[in-house]
Each structure stands twice: as C-alpha cells, then as structure tokens.
DSSP file (Angstrom, degrees, kcal/mol; ACC not computed):
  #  RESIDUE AA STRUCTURE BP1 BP2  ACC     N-H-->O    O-->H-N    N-H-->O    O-->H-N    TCO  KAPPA ALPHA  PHI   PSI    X-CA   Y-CA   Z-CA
    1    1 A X              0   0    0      0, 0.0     2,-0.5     0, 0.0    65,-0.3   0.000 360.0 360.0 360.0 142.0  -10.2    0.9   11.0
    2    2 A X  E     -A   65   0A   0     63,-1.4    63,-1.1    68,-0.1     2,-0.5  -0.958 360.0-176.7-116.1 105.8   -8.5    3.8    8.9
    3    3 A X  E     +A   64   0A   0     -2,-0.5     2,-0.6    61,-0.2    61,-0.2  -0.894  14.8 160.5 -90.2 103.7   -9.6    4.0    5.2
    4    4 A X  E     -A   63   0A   0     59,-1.1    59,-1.0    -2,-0.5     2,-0.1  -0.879  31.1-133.2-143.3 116.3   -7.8    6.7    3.2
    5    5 A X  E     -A   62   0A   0     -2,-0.6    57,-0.3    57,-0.2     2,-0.2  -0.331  23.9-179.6 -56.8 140.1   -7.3    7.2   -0.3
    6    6 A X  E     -A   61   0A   0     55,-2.7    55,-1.7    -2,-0.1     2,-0.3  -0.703  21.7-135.1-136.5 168.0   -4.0    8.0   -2.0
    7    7 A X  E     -A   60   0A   0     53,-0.3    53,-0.2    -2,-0.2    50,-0.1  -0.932  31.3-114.7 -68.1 104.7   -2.6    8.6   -5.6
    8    8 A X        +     0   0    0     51,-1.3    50,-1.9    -2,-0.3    74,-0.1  -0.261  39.7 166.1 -21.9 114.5    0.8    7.0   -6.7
    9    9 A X        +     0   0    0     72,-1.7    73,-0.1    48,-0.2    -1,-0.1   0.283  35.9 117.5-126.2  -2.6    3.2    9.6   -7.4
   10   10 A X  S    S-     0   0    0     71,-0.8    47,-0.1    46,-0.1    71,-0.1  -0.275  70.1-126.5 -44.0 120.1    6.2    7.4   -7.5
   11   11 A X  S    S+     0   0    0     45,-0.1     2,-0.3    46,-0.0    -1,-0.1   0.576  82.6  51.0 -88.0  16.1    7.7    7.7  -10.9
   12   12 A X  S    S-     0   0    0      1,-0.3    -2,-0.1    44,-0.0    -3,-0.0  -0.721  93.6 -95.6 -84.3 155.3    7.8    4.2  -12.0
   13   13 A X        -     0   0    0     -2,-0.3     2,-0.8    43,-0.1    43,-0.3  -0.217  62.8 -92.1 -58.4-173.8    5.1    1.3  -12.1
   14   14 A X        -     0   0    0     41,-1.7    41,-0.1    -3,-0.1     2,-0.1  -0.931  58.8-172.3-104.8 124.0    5.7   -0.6   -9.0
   15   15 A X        -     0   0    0     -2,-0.8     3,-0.2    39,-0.1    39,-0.1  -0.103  43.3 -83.8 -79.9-162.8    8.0   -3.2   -9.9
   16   16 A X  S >> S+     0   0    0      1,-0.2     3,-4.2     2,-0.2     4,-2.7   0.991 131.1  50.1 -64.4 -77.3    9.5   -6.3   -8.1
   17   17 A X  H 3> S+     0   0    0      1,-0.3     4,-0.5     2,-0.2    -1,-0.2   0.486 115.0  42.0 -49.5 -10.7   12.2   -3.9   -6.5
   18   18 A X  H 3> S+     0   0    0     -3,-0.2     4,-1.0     3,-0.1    -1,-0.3   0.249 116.2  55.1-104.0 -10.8    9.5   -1.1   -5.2
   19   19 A X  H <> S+     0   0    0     -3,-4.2     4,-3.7     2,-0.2     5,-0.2   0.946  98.1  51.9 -72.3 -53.6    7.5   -3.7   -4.2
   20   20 A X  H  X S+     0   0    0     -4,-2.7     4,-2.6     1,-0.3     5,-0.2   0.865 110.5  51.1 -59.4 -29.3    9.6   -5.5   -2.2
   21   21 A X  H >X S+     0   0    0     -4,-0.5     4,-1.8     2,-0.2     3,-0.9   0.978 109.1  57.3 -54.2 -41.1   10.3   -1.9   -0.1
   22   22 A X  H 3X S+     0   0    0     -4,-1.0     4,-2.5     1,-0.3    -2,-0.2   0.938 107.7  47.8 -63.5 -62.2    6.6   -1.8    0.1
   23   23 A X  H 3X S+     0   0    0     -4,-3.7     4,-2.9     2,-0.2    -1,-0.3   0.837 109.6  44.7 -22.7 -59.7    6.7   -4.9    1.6
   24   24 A X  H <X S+     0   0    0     -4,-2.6     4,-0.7    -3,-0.9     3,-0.3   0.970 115.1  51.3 -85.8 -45.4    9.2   -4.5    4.2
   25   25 A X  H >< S+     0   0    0     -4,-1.8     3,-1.3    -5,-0.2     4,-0.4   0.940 109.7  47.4 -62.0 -54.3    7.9   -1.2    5.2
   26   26 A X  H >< S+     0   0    0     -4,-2.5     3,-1.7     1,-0.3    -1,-0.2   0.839 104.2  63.0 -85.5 -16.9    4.5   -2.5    5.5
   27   27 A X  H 3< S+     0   0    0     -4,-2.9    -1,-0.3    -3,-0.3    -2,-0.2   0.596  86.2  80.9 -47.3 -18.3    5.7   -5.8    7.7
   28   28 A X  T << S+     0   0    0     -3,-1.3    -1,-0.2    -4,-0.7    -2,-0.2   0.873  85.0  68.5 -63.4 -27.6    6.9   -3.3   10.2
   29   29 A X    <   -     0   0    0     -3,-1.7     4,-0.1    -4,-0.4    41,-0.0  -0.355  65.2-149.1-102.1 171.4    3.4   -3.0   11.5
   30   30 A X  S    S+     0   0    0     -2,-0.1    -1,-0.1     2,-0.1    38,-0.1   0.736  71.0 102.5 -91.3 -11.3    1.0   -5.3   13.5
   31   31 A X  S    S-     0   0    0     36,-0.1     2,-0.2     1,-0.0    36,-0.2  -0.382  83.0-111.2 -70.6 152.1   -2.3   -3.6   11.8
   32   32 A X  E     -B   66   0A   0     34,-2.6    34,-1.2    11,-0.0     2,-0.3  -0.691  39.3-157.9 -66.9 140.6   -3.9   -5.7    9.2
   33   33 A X  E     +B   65   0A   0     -2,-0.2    11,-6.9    32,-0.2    12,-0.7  -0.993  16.3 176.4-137.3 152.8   -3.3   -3.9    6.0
   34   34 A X  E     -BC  64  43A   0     30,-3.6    30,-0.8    -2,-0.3     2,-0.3  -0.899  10.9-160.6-137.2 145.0   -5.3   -4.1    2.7
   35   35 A X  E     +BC  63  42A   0      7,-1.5     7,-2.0    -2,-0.3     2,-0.5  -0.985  13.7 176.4-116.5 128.5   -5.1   -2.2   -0.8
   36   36 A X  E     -BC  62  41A   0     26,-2.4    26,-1.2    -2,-0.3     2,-0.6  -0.923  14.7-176.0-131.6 159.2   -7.6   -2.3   -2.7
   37   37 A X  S    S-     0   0    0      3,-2.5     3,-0.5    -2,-0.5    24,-0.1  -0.967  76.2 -33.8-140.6 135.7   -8.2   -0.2   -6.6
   38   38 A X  S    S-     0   0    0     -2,-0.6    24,-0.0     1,-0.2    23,-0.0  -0.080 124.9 -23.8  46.5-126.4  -11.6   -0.7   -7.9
   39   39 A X  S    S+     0   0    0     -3,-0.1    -1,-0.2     2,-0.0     2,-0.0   0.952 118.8  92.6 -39.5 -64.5  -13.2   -4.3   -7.2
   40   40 A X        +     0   0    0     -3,-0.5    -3,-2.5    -4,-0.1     2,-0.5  -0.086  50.5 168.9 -61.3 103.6   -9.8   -5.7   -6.7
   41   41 A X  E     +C   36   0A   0     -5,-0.2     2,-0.2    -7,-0.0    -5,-0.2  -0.973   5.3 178.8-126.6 148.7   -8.4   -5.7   -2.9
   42   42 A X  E     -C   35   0A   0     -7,-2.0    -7,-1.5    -2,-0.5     2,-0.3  -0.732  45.7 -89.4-112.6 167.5   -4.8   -7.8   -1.7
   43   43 A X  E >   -C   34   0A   0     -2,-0.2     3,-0.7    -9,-0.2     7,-0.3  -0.606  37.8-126.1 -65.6 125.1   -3.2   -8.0    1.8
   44   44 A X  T 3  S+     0   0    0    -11,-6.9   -18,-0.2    -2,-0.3   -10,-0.2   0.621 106.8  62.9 -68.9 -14.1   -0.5   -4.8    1.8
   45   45 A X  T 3  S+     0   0    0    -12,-0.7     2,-0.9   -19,-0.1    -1,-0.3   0.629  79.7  93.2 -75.3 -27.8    1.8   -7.7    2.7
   46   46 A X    X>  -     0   0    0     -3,-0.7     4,-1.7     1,-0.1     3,-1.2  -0.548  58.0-154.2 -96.1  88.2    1.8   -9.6    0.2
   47   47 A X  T 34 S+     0   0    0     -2,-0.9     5,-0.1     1,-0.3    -1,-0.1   0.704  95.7  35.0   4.8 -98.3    4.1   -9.7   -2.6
   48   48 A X  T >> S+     0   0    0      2,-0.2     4,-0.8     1,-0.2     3,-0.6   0.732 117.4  55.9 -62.0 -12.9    2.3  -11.2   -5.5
   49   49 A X  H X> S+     0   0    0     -3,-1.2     4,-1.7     1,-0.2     3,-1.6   0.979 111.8  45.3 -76.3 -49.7   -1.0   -9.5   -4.3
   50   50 A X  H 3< S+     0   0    0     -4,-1.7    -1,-0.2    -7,-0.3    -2,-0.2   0.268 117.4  46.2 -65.6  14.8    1.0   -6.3   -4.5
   51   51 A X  H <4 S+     0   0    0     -3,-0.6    -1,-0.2    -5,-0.2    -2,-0.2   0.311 105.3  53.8 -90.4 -36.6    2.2   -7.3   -7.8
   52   52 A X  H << S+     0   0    0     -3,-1.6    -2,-0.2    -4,-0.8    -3,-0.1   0.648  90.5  78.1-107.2  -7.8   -0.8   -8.4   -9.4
   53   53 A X  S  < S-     0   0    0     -4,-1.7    -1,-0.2    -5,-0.1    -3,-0.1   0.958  86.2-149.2 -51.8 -61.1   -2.3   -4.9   -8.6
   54   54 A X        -     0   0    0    -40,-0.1    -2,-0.1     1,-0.1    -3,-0.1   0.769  24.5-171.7  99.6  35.0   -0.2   -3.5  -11.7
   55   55 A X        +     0   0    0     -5,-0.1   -41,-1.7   -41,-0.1     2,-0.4  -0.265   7.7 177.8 -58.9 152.5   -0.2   -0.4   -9.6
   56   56 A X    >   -     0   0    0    -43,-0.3     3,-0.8   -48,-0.0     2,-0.3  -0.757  45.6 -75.4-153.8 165.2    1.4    2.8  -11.9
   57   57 A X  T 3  S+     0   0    0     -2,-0.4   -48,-0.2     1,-0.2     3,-0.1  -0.670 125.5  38.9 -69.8 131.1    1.9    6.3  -11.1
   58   58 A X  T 3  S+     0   0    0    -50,-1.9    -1,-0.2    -2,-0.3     2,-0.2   0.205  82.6 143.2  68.2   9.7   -1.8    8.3  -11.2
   59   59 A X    <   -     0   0    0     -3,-0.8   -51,-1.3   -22,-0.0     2,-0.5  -0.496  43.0-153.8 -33.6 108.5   -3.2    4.8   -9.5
   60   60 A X  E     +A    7   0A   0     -2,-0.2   -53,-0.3   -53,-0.2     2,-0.3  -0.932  30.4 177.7 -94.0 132.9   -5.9    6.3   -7.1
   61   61 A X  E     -A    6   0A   0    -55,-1.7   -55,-2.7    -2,-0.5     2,-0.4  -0.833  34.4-120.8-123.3 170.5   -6.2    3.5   -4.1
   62   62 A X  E     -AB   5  36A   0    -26,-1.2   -26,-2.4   -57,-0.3     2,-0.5  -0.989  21.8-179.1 -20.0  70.6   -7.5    2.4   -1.1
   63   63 A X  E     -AB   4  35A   0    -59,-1.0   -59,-1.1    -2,-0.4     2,-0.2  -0.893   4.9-173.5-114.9 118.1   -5.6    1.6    1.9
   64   64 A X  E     -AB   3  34A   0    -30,-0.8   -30,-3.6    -2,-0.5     2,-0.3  -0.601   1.7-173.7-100.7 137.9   -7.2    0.3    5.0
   65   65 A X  E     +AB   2  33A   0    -63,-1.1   -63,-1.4    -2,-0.2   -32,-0.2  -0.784   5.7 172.2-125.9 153.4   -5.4   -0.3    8.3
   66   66 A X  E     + B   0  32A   0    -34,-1.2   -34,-2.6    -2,-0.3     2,-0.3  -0.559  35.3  58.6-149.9 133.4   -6.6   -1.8   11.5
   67   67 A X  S >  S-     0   0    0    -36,-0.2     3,-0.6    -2,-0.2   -36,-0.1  -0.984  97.2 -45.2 169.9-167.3   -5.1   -2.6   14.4
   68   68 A X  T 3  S+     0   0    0     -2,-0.3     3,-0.1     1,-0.2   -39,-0.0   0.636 130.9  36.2 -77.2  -3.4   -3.0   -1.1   17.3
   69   69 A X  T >> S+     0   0    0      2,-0.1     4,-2.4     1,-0.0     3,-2.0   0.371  76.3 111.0 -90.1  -8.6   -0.8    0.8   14.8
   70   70 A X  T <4  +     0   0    0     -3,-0.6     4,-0.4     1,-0.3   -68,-0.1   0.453  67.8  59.1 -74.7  -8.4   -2.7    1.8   12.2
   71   71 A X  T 3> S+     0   0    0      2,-0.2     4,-1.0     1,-0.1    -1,-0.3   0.638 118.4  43.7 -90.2 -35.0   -2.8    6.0   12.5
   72   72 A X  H <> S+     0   0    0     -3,-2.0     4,-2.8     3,-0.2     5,-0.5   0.829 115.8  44.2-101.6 -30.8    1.2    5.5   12.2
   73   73 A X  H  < S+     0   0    0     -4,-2.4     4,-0.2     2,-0.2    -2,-0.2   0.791 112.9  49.7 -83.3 -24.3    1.3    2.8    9.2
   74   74 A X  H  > S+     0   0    0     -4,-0.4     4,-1.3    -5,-0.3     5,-0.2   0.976 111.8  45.7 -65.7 -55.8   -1.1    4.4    7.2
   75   75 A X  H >X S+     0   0    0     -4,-1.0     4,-2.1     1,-0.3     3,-0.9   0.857 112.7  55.4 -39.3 -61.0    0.7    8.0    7.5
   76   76 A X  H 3X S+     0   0    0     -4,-2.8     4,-1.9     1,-0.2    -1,-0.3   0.983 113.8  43.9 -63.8 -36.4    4.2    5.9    6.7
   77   77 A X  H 3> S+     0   0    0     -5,-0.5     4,-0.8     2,-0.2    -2,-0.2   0.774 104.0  54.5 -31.4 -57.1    2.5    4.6    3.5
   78   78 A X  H <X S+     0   0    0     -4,-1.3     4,-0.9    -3,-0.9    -1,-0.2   0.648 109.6  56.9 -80.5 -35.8    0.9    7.5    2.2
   79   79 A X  H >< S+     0   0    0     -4,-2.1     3,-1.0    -5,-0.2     4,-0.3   0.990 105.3  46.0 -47.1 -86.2    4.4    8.6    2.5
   80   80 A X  H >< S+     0   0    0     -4,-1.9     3,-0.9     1,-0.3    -2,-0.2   0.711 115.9  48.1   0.3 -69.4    6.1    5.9    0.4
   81   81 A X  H 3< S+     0   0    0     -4,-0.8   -72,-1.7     1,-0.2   -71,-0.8   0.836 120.1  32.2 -65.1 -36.6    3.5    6.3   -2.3
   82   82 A X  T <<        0   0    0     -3,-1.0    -1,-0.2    -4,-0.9    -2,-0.2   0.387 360.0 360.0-111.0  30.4    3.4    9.8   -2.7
   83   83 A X    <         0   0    0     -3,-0.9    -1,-0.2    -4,-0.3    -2,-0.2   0.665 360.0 360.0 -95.0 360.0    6.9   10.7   -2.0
C-alpha cells in the first residue's frame, strides 16, 4: 500500500465536470484507491464520494493505493491534482 499526501492546485473546486475526469482517470487502474481529508475517507472511484469531499484548491489529502498498479496510479493522480 502507497500513502502520499498531495495539495490541490487545480484552480477551481472540483466540480461535477473535474470530477468526472478524476473518475475516469482513476478507473483506469486495478489498485483499490481511497482519498481521504481529515476523518472523512471515499473510494477514489466513486463519484458522489468524490463529490461529497467538497475538495477546493489548498485541500491537503490523502491518497492511498494498493494493488498491482499502484506506484503508477498514484504518480498519475498526484499529477491531475497538482497540475
């Protein structure tokens, strides 16, 4: 399992339409993946879990990978978010 913390540098909140890339990007892999900000963690997969995060630009998170992908899904991730 890969734990690595990121900061949102994206300059919008993540709407519906940044979600849904988040989504399809993070379907690509086979690792389980989880975000989680304080308490609060969802399945990186998941729509309304990534939705109900409220996630913004200066968000520091969580995202945990495991599986047989997981060195390559975080790394695409961390991209996303911080590009």
């Amino acid at each position: 399992m890969i734990k690595r913390v990121l900061v949102i540098k994206n300059v919008s909140e993540i709407q519906e339409h940044m979600a849904t890339h988040f989504i399809r990007l993070a379907n690509q892999f086979q690792s389980q993946l989880r975000i989680s900000v304080g308490e609060r963690s969802v399945n990186a997969k998941s729509l309304l879990g990534i939705l109900s995060m409220g996630l913004a630009p200066g968000t520091t998170l969580t995202l945990m990978a495991s599986g047989s992908d997981e060195q390559v899904a975080v790394d695409e991730i961390k991209a996303f978010l911080e590009q």
